[in-house]
Structures are given as structure tokens and as C-alpha cells.
N, CA and C of each residue as an Amber inpcrd file, in Angstrom:
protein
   618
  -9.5910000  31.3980000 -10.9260000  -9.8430000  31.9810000  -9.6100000
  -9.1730000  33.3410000  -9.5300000  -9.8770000  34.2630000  -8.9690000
  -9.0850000  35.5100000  -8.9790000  -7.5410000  35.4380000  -8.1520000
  -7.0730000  36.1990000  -8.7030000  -5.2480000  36.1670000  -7.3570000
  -5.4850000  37.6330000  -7.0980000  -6.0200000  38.1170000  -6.4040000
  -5.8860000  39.2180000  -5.6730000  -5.0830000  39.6050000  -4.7240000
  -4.5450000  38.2230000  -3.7910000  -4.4490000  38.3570000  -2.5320000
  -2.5360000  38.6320000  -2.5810000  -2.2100000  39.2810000  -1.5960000
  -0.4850000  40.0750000  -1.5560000   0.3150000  38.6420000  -1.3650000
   1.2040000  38.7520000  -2.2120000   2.3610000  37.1440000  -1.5770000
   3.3850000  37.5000000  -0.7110000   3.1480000  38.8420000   0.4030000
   3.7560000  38.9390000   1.2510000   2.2780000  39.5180000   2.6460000
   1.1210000  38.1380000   2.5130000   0.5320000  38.2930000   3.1990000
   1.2310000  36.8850000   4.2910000   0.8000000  36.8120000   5.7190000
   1.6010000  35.7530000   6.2150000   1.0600000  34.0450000   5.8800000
   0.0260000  34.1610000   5.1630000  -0.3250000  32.5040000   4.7680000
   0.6730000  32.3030000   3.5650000   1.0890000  33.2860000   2.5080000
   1.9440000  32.8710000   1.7890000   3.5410000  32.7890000   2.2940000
   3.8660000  33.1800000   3.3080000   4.8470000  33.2110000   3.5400000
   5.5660000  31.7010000   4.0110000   4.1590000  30.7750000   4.1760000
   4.6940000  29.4940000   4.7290000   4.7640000  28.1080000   3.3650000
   6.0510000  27.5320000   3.8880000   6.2060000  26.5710000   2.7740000
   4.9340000  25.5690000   2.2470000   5.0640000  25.2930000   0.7060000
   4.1080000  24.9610000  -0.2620000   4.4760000  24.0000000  -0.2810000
   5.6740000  23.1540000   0.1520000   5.6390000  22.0830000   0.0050000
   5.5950000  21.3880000   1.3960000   4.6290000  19.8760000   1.0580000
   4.7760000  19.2070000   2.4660000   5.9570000  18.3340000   2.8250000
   7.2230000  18.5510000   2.0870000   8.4130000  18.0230000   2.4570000
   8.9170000  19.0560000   3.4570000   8.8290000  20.3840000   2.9140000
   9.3900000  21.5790000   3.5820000   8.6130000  21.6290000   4.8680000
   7.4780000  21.5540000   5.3050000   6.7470000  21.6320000   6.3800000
   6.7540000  20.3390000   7.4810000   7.4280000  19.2430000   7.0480000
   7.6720000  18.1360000   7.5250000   8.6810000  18.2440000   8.0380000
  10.1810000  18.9520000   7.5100000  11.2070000  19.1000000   8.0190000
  11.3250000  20.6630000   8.8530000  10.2990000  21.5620000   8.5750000
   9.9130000  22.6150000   9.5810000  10.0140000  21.7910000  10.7000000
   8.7610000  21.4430000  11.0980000   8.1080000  20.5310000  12.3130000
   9.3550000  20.0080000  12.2430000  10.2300000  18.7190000  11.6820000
  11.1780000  18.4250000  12.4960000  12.0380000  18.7930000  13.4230000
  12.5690000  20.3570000  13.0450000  13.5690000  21.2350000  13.1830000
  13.1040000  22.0560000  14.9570000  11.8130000  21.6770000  14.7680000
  11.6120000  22.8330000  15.9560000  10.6890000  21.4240000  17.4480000
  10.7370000  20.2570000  16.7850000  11.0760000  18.9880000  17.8370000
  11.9530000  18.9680000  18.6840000  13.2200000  18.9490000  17.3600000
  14.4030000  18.7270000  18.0260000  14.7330000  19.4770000  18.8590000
  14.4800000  21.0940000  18.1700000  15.1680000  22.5450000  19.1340000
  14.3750000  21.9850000  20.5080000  13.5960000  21.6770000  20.6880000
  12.5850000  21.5430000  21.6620000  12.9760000  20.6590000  23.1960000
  14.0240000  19.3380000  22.0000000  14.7750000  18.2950000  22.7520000
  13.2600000  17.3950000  23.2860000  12.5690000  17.5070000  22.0450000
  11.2060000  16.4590000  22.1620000  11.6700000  15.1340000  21.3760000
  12.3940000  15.5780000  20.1270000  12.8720000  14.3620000  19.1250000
  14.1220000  13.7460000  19.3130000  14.6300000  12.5390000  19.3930000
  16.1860000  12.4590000  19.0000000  16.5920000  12.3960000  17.5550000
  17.3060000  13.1530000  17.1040000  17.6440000  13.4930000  15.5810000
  17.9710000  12.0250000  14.8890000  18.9690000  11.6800000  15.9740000
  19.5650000   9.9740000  15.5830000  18.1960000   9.0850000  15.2940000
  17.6640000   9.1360000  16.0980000  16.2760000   8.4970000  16.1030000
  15.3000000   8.6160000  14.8890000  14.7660000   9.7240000  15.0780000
  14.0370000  10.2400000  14.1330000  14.9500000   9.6250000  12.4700000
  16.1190000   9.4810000  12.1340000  16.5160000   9.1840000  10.8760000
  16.4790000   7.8820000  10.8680000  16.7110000   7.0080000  11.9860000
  16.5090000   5.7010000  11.8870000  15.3050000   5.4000000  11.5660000
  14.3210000   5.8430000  11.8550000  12.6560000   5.4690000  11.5300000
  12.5750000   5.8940000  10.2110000  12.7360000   7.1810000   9.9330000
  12.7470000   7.5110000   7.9150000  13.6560000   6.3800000   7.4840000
  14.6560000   5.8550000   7.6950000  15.6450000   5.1280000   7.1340000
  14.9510000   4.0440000   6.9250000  14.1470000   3.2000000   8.0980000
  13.1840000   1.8520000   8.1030000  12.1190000   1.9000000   7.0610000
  11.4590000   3.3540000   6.6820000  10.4780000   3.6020000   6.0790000
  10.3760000   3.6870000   4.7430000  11.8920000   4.3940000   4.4210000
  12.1480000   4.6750000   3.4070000  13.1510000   3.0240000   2.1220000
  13.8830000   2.4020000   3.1340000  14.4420000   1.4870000   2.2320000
  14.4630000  -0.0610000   2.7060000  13.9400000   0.0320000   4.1080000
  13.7330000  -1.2270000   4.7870000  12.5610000  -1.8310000   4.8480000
  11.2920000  -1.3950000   4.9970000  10.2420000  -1.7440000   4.5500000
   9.3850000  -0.8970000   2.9020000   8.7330000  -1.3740000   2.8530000
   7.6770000  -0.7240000   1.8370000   6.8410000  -1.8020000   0.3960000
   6.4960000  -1.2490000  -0.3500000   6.2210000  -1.8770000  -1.7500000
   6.6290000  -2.6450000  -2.0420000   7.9910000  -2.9680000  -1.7370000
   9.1570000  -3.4550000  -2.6510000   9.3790000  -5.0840000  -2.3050000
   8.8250000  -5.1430000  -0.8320000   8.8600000  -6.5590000   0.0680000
   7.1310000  -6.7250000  -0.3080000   6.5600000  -6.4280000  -0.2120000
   5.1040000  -6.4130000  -0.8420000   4.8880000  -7.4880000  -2.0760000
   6.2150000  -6.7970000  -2.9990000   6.4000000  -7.1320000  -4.4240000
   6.8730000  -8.6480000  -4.6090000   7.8520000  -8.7150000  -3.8110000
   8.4320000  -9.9680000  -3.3190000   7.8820000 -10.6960000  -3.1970000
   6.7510000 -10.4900000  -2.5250000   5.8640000 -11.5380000  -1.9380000
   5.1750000 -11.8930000  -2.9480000   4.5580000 -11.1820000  -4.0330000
   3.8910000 -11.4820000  -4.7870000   4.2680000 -12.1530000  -5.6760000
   5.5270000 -11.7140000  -5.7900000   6.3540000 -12.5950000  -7.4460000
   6.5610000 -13.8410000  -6.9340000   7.2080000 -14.4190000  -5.2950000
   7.0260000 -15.2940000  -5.2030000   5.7750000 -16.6200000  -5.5810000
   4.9220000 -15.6300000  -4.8800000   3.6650000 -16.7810000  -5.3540000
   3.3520000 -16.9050000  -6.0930000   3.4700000 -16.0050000  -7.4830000
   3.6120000 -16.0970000  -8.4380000   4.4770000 -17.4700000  -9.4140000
   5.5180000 -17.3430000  -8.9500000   6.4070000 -17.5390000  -9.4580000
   6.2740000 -19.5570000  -8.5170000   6.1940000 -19.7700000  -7.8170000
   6.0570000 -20.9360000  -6.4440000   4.7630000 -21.0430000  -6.3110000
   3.6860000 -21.8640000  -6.8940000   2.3080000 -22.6640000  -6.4440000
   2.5420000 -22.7380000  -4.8490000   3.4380000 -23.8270000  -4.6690000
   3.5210000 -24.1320000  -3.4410000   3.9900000 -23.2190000  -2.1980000
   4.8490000 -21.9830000  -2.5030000   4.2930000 -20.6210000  -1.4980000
   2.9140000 -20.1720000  -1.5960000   2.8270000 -19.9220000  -2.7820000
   1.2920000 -19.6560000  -2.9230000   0.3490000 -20.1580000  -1.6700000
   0.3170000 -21.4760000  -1.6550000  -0.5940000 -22.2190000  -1.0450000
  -0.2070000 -21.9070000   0.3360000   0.5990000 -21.9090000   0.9450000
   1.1370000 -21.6390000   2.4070000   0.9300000 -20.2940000   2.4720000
   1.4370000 -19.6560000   1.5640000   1.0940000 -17.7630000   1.5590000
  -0.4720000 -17.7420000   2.4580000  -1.4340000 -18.3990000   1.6410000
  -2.7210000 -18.1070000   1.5970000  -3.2440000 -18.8350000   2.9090000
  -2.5350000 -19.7040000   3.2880000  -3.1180000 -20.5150000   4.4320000
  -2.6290000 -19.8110000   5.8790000  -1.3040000 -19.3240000   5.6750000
  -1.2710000 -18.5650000   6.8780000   0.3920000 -17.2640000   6.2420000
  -0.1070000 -16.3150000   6.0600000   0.5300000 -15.3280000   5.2680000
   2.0150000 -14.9960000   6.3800000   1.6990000 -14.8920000   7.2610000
   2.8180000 -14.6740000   8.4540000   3.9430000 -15.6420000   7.9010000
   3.8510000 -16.4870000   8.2710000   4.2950000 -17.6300000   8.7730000
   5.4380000 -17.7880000   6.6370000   4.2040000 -17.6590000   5.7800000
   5.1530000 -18.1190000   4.5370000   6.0880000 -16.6260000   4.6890000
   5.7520000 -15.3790000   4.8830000   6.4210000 -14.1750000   4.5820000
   7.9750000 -14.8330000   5.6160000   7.9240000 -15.1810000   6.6150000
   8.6850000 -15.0450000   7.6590000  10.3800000 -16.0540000   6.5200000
   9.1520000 -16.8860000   6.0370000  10.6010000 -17.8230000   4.6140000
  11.4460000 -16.4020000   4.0080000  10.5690000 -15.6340000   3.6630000
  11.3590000 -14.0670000   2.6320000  11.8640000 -13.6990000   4.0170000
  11.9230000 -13.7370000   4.7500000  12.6200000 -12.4940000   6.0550000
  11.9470000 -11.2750000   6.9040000  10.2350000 -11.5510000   6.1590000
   9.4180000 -10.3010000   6.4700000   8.8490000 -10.5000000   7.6790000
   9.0040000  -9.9580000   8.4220000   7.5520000  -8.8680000   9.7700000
   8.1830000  -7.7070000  10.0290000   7.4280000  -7.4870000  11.3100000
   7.6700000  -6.2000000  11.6210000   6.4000000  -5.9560000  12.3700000
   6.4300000  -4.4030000  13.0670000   5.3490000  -3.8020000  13.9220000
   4.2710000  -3.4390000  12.3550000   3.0440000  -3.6780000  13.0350000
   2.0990000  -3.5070000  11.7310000   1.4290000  -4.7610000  11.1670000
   2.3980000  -5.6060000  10.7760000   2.4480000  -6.5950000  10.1610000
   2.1000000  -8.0880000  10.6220000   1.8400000  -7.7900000  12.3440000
   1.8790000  -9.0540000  12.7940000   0.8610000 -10.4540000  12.1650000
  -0.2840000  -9.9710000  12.1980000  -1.0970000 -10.5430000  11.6700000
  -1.5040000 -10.2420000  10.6350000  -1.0530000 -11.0860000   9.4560000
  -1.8320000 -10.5020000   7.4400000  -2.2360000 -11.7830000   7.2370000
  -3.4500000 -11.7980000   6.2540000  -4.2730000 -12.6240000   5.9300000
  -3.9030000 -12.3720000   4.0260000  -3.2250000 -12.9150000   3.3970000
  -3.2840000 -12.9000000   2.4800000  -4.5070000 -13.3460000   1.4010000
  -5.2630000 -12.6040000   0.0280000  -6.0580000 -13.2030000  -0.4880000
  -5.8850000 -12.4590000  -1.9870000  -6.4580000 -13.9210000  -2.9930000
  -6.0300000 -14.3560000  -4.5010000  -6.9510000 -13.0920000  -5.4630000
  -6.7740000 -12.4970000  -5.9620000  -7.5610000 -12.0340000  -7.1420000
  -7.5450000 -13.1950000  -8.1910000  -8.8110000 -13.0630000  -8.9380000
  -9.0930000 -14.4510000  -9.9510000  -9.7740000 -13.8320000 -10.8380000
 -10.3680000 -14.6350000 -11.8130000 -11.8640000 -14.0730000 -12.5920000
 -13.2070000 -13.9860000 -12.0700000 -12.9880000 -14.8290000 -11.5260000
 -14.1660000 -14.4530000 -10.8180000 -14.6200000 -13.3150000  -9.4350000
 -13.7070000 -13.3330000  -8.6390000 -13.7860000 -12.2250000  -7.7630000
 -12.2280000 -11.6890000  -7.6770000 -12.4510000 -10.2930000  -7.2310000
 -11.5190000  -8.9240000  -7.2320000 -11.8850000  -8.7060000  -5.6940000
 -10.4410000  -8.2460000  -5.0570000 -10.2140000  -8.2570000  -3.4950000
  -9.7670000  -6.9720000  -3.6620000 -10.4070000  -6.0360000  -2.5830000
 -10.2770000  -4.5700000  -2.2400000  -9.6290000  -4.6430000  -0.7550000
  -9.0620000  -3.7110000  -0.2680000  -8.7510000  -3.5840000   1.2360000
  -9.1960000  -2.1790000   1.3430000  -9.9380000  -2.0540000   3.0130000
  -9.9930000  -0.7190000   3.1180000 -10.1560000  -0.8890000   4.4280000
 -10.0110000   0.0720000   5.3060000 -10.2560000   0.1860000   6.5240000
 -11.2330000   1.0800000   7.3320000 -12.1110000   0.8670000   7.1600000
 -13.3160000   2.0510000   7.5310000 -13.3160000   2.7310000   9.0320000
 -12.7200000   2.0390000  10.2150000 -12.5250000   2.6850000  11.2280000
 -10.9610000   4.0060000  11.3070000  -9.8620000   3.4230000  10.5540000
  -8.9190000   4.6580000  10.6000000  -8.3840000   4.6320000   9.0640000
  -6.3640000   4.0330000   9.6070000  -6.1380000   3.3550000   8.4690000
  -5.1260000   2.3530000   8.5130000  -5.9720000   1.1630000   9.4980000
  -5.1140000   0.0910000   9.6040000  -4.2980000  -0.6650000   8.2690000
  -3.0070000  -0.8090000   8.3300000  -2.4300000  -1.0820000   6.8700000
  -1.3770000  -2.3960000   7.1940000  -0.6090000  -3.0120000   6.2620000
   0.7100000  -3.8900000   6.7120000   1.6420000  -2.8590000   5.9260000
   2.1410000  -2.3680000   7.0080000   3.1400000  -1.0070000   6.8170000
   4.2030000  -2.2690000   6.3890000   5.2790000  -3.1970000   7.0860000
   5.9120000  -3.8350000   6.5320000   5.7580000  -4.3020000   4.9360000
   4.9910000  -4.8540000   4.6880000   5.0080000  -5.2050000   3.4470000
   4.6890000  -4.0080000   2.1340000   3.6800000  -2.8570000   3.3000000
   3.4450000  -1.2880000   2.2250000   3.9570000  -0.1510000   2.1910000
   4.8610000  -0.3870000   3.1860000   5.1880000   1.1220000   3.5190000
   3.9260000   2.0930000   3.9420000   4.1220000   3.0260000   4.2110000
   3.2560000   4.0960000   5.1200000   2.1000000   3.8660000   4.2900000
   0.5250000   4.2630000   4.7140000  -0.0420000   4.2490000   3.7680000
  -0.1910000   5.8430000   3.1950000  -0.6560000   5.4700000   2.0190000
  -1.0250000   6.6390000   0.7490000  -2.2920000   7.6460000   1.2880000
  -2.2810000   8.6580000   1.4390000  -3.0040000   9.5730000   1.9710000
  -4.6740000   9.3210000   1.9320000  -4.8930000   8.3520000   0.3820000
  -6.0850000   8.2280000   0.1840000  -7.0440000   7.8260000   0.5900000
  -5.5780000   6.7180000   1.1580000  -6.0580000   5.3860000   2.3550000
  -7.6000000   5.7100000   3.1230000  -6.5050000   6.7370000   3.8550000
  -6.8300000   7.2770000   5.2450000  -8.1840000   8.4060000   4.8000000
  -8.3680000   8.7260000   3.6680000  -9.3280000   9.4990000   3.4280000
 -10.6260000   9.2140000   4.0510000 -11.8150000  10.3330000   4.7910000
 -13.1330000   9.7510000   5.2220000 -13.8590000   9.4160000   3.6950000
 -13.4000000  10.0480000   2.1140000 -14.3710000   9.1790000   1.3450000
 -13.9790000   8.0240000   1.2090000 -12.4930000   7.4210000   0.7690000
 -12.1160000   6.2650000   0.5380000 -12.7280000   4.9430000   1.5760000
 -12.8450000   5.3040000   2.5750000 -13.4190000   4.7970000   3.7690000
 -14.4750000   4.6000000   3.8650000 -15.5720000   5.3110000   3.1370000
 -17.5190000   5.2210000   3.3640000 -17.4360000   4.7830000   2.0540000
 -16.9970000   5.0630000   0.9590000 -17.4420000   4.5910000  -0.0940000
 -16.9190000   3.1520000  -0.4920000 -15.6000000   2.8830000  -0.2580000
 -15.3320000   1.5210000  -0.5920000 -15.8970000   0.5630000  -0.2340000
 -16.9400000   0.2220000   0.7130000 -17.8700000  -0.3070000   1.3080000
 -19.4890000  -0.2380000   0.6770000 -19.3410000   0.9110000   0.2080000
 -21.0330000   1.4770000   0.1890000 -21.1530000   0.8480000  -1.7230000
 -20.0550000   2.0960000  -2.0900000 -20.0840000   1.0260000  -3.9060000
 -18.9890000   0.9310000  -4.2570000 -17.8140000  -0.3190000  -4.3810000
 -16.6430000  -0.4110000  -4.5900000 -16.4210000  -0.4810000  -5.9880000
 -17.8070000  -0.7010000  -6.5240000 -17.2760000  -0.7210000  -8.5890000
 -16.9920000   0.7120000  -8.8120000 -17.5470000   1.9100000  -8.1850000
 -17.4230000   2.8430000  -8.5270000 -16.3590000   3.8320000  -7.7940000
 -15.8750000   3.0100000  -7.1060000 -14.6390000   3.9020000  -6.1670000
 -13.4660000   2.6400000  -7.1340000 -13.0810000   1.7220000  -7.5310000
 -12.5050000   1.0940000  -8.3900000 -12.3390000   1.8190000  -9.7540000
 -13.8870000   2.2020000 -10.2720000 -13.6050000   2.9520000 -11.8410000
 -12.8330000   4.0420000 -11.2930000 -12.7970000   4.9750000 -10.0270000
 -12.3590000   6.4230000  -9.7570000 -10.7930000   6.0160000 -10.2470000
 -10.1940000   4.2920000 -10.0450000  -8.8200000   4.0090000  -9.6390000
  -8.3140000   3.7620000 -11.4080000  -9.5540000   3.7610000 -11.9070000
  -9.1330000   3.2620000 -13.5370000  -9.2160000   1.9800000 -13.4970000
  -9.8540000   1.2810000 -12.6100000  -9.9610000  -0.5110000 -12.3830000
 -11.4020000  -0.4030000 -12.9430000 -12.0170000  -1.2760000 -14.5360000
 -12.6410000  -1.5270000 -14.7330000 -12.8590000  -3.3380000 -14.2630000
 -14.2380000  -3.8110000 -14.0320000 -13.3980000  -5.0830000 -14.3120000
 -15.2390000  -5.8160000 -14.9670000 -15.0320000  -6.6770000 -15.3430000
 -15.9850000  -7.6890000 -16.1130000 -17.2350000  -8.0400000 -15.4710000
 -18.5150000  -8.1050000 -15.9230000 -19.7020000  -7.9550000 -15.0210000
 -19.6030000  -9.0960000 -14.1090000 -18.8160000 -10.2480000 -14.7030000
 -18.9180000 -11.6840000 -14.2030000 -18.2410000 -11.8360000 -12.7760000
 -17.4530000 -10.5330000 -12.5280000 -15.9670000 -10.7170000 -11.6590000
 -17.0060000 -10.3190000 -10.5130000 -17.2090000 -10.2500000  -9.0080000
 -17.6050000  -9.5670000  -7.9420000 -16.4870000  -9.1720000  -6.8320000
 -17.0360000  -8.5990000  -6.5320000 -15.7610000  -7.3870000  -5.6590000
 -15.9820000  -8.0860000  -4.4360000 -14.9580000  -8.2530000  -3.9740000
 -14.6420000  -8.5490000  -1.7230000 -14.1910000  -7.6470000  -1.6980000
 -14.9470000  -6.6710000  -0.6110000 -13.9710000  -5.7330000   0.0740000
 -13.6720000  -6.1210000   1.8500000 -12.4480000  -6.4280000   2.2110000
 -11.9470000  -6.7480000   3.1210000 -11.6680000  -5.6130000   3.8430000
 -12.1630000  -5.6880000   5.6840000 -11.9000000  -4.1110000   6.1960000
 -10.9850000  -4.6010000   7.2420000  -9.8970000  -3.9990000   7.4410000
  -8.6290000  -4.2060000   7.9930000  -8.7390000  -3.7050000   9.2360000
  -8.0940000  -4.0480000  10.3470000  -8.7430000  -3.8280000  11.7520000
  -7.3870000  -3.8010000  12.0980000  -6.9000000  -3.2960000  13.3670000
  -5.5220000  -3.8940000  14.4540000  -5.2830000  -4.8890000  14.6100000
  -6.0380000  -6.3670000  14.3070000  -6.0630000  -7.1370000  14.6800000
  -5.4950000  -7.9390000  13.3450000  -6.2740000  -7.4110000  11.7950000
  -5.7010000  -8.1960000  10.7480000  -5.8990000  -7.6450000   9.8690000
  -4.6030000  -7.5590000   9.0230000  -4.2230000  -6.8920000   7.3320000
  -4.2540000  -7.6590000   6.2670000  -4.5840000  -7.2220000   5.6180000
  -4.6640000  -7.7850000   3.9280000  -3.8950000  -7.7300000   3.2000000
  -3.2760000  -8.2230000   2.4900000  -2.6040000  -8.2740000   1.2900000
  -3.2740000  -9.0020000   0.4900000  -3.5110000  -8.0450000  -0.9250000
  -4.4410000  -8.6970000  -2.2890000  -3.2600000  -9.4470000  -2.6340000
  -2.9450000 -10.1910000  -3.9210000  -2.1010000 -11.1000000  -4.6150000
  -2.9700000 -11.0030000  -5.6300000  -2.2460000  -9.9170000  -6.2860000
  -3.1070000  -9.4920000  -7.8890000  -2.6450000 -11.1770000  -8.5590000
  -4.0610000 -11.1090000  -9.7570000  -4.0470000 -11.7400000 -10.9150000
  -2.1920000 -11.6670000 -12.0540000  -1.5150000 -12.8290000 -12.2170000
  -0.2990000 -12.5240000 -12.5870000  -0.6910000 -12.3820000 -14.1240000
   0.2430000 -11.4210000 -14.7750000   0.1270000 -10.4250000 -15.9080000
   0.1830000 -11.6470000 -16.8670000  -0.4190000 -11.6830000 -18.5990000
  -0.0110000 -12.5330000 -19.2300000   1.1900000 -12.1750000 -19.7500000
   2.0240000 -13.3300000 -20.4570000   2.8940000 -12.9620000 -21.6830000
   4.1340000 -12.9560000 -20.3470000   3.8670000 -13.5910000 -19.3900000
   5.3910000 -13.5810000 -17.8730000   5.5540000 -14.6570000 -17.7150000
   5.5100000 -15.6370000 -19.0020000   5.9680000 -17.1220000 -18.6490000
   7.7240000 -17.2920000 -18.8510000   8.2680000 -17.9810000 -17.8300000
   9.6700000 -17.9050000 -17.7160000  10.3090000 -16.8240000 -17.1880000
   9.7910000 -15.8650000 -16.5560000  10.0570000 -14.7800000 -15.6130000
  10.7080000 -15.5160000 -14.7470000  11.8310000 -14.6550000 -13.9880000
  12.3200000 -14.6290000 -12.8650000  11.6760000 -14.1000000 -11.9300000
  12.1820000 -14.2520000 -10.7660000  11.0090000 -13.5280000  -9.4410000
  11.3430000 -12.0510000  -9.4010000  12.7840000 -11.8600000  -9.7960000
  12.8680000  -9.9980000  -9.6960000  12.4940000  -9.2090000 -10.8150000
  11.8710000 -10.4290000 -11.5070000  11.7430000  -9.5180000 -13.5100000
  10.0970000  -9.1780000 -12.9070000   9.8630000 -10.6070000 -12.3150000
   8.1850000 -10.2450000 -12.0530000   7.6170000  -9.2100000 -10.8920000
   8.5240000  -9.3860000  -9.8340000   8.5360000  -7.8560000  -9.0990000
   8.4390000  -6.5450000  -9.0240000   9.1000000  -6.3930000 -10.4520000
   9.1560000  -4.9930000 -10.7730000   7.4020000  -4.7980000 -12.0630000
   6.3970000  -5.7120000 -11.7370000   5.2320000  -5.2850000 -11.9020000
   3.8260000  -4.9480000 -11.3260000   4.3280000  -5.5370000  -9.7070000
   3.6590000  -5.2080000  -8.9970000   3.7830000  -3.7850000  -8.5580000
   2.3440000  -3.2170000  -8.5180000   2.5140000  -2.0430000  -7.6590000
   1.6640000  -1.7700000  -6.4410000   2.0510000  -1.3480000  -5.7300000
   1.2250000  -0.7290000  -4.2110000  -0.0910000  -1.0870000  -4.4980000
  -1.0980000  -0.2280000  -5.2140000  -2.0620000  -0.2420000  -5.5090000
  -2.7190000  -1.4890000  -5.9930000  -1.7740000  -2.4450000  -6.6750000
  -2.5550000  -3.8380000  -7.1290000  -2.6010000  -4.6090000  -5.8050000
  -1.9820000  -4.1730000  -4.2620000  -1.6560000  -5.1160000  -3.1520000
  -2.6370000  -4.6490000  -2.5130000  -3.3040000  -3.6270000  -2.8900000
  -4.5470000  -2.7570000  -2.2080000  -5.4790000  -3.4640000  -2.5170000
  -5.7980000  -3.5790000  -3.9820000  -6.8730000  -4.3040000  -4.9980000
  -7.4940000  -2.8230000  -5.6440000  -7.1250000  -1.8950000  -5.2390000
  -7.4530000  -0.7400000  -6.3030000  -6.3220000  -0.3800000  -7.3810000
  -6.2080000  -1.1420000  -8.2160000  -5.3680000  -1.0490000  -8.9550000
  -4.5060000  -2.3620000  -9.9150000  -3.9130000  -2.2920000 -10.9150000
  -3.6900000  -3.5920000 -11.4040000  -2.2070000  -4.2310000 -11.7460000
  -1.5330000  -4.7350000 -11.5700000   0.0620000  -4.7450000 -11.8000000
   0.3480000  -4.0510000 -13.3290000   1.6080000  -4.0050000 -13.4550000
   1.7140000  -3.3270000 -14.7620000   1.9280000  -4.2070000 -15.7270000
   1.2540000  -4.1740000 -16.9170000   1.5440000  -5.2240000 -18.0470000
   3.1600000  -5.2540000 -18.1110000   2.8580000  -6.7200000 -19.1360000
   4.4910000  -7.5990000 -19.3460000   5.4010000  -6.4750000 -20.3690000
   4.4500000  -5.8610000 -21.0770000   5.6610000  -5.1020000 -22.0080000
   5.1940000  -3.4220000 -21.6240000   4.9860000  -3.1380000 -20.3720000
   5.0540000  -1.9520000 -20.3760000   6.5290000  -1.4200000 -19.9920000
């Protein structure tokens, strides 16, 4: 692309990064006495180490790891999470469901980007995207290959659309070669994306 343009024109003058422009906007809240500073860090603080992936993960290794969470997981997801210590705003109502061989579970939300922030943390920008949104619906094998998720002609895709009313959590397929795992060895293979269903936990010897 040509660079013609002066880097002391005023579009370059503003920060390139969206951390820097996040804490702009913070800075001129507060001056404003729109934000409480105290406040405002308590919510990054919730976001950042109190909820996210990581209780997501939990959940998964459990059932993994426990048939019999499993089975309660799946029958009413609230209610087994609440055994781990989990809710929260977001979260009230999740419907947990199994990836297998035979069918692969997608979540998407085609009206915004309803998510279980408790168990995901914020969602991922992609989420919220208007393609991620028309297409995961329209052809999900091919918004799956975009994710690097191939999967077997035999397997068929559910795509589940998440509303205010109720969230999804996938419960990826557990990795081979994780027999005799602990629940925190098996945790650390779940990722975000396999709780989405666009995406796959990380193999046993990666």
C-alpha cells in the first residue's frame, strides 16, 4: 500500500493500541466524575482473574474426569456448576451440551452476543462479529474450517443460538492418551474456543 500520508497528520497522532485507547477513555470518565476509579478496577479485577476460561476449564475437566457430574452437568448445568462455586450475572441460566462422534456443538448468537461471561470471560471480538453471526447458522462446516476445525463426514454440526434467556457451554470430546489425569492436568487443555465448539482442546502431549 502506498505510505504517503505525514505521521504528524492528526489520525496518526492517536494511540495504535486498543489497550492505550481503553485507558484514554478511562482517564477522561473519571476526569469527568462519570466513573468511580475504585469501581471501575473492581470490575477489570472480576474479569480479569475471577471469572473467565479458566472456571470454564474446570468445568470441563470435571466431567471429564466424574461420569456422574457429567450426568448432572448435562441435566441441569446451573445447579452441577453451583458444586465448583460458579455463577454469576450472565450465567444464570447455561444449558450445558456433549461433543461426540457423531455430532459437534457450535454456540453462536445471531441476535447480539449473548455469552456465559462467568464461565468465559468477556467474549472474543469474533463473537460479536455480524459475519460470525449470519454465517454460523447459514454454513457452520465452513465457518468451523475458517477455525481450523475439520471434522468427519459422519459427525453433524448443532449450532445452538444463545439468547438472554440461555447459554451454552460445549463439553469438548476428552483428548486421547489422558487416562489417569488429574482434573488440573486436564484443565490446562481446554481452551475458550473448544467451550464455543469452534475449536478443539489441546492434545495430551502438546
Amino acid at each position: 500500500m502506498p505510505h504517503d500520508h505525514r505521521h504528524d497528520e492528526p489520525h496518526s497522532l492517536l494511540p495504535s493500541d486498543p489497550a492505550l485507547r481503553v485507558k484514554a477513555l478511562q482517564t477522561i470518565l473519571v476526569r469527568k466524575g462519570l466513573v468511580d476509579p475504585a469501581a471501575m478496577e473492581a470490575i477489570l479485577d472480576t474479569y480479569e482473574t475471577k471469572v473467565g476460561p479458566h472456571l470454564g476449564a474446570k468445568v470441563v475437566a470435571r466431567a471429564w474426569a466424574d461420569p456422574d457430574f457429567r450426568a448432572r452437568l448435562l441435566a441441569d448445568a446451573n445447579a452441577a456448576m453451583l458444586e465448583l462455586g460458579i455463577s454469576g450475572r450472565q450465567g444464570e441460566h447455561v444449558v450445558a451440551v456433549e461433543n461426540s462422534a457423531d455430532q459437534h456443538n457450535m454456540v453462536v448468537c445471531t441476535l447480539c452476543s449473548c455469552y456465559p461471561w462467568p464461565l468465559l470471560g468477556i467474549p472474543p471480538a469474533w463473537y460479536k462479529s455480524d459475519a460470525y453471526r449470519k454465517r454460523a447458522v447459514r454454513e457452520p462446516r465452513a465457518v468451523l474450517a475458517d477455525f481450523g476445525v475439520t471434522l468427519p463426514e459422519g459427525t453433524s454440526v448443532r449450532v445452538w443460538d444463545s439468547t438472554a434467556e440461555v447459554r451454552y457451554l460445549v463439553i469438548p470430546a476428552r483428548p486421547a492418551g489422558t487416562e489417569g489425569w488429574d482434573e488440573e492436568r486436564l484443565a490446562t487443555l481446554v481452551t475458550r474456543d473448544s467451550m464455543i465448539g469452534t475449536g478443539f482442546p489441546r492434545e495430551a502431549g502438546a
